[in-house]
N, C-alpha and C positions, 0 to 999 in steps of 0.2 A: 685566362689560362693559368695565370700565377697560382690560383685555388685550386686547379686541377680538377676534378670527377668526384664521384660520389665512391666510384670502383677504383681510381687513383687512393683517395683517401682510407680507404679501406686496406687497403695494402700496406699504405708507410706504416696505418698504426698496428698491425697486425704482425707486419717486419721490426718494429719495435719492441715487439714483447718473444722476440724466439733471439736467445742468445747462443754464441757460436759453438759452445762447447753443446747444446740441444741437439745440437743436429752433427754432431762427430767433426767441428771445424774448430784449429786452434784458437784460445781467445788471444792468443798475441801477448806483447807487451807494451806496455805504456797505458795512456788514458786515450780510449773511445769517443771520438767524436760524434758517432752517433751512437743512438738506444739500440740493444738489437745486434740485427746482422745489418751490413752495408749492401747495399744495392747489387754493388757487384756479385755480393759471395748469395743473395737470395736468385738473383740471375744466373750463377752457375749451378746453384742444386737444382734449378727447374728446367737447364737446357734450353738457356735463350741468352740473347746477346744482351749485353748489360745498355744499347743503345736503345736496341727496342723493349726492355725492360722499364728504363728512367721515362721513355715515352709513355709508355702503360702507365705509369704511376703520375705522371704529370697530366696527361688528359690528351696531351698527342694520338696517341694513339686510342682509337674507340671500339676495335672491331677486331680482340683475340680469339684465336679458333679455342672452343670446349676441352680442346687436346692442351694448349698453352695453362687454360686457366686450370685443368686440373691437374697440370703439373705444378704450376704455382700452388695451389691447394696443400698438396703432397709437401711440396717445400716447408709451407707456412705452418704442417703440421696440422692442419683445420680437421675440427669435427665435424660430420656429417651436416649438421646443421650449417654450422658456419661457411661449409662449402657449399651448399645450396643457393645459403647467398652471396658468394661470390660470383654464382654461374648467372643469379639474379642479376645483380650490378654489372656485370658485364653485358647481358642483353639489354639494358636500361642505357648503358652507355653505349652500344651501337642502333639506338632509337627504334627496337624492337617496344611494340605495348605493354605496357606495365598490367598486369591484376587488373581486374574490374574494380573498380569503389567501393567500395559498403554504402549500405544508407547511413543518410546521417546520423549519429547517433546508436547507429546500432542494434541490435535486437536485445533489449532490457525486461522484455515480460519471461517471466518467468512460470511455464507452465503448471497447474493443480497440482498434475502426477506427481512433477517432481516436488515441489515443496508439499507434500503428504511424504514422499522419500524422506526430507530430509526429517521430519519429527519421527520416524521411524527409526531412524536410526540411534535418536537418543538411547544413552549419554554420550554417545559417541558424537563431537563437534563437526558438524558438515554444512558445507556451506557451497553457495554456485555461484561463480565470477566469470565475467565478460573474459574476449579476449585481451582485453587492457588491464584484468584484473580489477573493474568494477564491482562490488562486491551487491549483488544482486537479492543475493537471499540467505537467511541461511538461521538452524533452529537455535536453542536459548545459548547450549553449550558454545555453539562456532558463533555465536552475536560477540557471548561474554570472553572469548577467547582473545580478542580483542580490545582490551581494555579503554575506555573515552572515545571509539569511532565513534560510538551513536549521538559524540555532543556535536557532531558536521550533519547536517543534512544530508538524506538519503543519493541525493546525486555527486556529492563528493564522497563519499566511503568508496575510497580506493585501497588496494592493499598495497602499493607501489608506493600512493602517495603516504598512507601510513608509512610505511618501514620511514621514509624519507623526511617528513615535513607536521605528522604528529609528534607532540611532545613524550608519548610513551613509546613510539617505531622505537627510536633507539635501547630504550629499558628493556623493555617484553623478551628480543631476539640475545640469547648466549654467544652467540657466534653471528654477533649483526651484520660485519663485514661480508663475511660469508651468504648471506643474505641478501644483502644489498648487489652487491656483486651479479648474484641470481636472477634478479628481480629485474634489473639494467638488461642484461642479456636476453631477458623472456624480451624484453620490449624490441627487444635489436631485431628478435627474430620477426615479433610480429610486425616492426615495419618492414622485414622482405617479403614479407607473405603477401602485404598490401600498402604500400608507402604511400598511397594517399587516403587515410587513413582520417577522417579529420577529427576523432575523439583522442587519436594516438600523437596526432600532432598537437593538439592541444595542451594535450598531460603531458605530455616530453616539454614541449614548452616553459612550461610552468618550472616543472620540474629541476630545467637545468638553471634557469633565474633565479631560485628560491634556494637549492641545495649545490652546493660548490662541490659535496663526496659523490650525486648525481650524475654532475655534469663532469667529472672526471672519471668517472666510471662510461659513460656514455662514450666519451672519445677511444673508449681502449677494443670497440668494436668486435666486445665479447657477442659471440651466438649461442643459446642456449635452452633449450625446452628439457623441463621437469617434469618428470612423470610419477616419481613417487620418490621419498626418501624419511630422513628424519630430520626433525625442529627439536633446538633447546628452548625451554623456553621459560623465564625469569619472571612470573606472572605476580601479579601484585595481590590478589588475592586467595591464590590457590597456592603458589610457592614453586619451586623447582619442577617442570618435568619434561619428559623426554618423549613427544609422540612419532608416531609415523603416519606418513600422509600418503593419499593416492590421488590420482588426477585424472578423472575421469573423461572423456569429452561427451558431450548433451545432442544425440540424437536430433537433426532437422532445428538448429536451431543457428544461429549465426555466430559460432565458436564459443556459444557457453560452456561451463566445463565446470565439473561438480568435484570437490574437496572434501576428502573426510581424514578425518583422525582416530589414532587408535594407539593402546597400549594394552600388556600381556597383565591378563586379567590377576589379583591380586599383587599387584606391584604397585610402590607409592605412585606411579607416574600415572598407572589407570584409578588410583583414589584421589589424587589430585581433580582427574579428566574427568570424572563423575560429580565431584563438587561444583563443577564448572557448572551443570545443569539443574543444581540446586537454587534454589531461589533466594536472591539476594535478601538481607534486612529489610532495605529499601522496597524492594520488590514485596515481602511479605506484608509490607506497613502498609502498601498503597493496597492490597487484595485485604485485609483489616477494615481501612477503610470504606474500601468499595460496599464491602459487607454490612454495612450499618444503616 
């Protein structure tokens, strides 16, 4: 009981990150004991007693009504997402059944249609990744957009594991924090969607042993799905540029989800993103050669 819950857990680190003046409560004076708001003061903006609050967070208690947890929600400030899974962790802690499983491994084939989409869309960079961000497929521009995934084998090109545990993740991204950050949260959400997940437990695994900014990101039990925005992006061969991305999800498939990029045509960040589709040195030497 000392560890408490999954939905305990969830809670202190989530109360740890809403400070008192966030939610219109004096911060005091002197030095904070704890991060955050105290128990008590997250207890009285959600309209429960700070006794059966400590017990929620400790694991005593396993069985709060939908009314409690969305007023903790409310409290905690959560985003849609994040309160999803809170309303999640709460049915998990009153031993309601979790999600069905996935298969193992996942659904990795990546259908004709769409990889004929994706050379279509050149020079625009597009590419289809699993729900773990398995990087599936994707045409020259969105390969090369990625600079050295291709020296891992096709069943490690991760984009998570890149940002995190490639030697270029951290060069490539302008704003990497901000990234990394994103990338922690996408994974948060997708273990409430399906926490026995076993490709997602594996790559969290990994993940929080090998990278320490990972696994500090991981306990801050960000929730967060991205659906379109913009990347800096610091690329070693093309130089400076600034795309926009969209996130598609993949029709009948088991949470594929199709990636493209894009910039306002005649601007260095779409001359930059069209070089990306040109054919490396290397690249030309070897179709030279092939040719002989």
């Amino acid at each position: 009981m000392s560890q408490g819950t999954e939905l305990g857990r969830f809670l202190r680190a989530r109360r740890g990150l809403i400070r008192p003046q966030d939610v219109g409560l004096p911060a005091g004076t002197g030095i904070r004991r704890t991060p955050g708001l105290r128990r008590e003061e997250l207890a009285t903006l959600a309209g429960v007693s700070v006794d059966y609050y400590t017990r929620l967070e400790r694991g005593r208690e396993t069985r709060p009504s939908p009314a409690v947890i969305a007023a903790l929600g409310q409290a905690l400030r959560l985003a849609p997402e994040a309160l999803g899974r809170l309303h999640e962790l709460a049915a998990l802690a009153a031993g309601q059944a979790p999600p069905p499983p996935s298969e193992p491994g996942g659904a990795r084939g990546v259908r004709a249609s769409v990889r004929a989409l994706l050379e279509s869309l050149r020079p625009h960079p597009a590419c289809v990744v699993s729900r773990t961000n398995d990087l599936l497929a994707a045409n020259r521009p969105g390969l090369r957009l990625f600079p050295g995934i291709t020296n891992w084998p096709p069943e490690r090109r991760n984009l998570t594991r890149y940002i995190f545990l490639h030697p270029m993740g951290r060069r490539l991204y302008r704003d990497w924090e901000e990234m990394a950050g994103h990338s922690a949260a996408h994974l948060r959400a997708m273990a409430g969607a399906d926490p026995d997940m076993p490709e997602l437990a594996q790559l969290v695994g990994e993940l929080v042993v090998k990278s320490p900014e990972f696994a500090r990101l991981w306990e801050r039990y960000e929730v967060r799905l991205r659906g379109g925005g913009q990347k800096h992006f610091d690329h070693p061969e093309v130089g400076a540029m600034c795309l926009s991305f969209e996130v598609m999800e993949i029709f009948r498939t088991d949470g594929q989800r199709l990636v493209t990029y894009q910039a306002p045509a005649g601007t260095p960040d779409h001359d930059a993103m069209v070089l990306l589709d040109m054919a490396s040195p290397a690249e030309r030497a070897l179709a030279e050669e092939a040719g002989r």
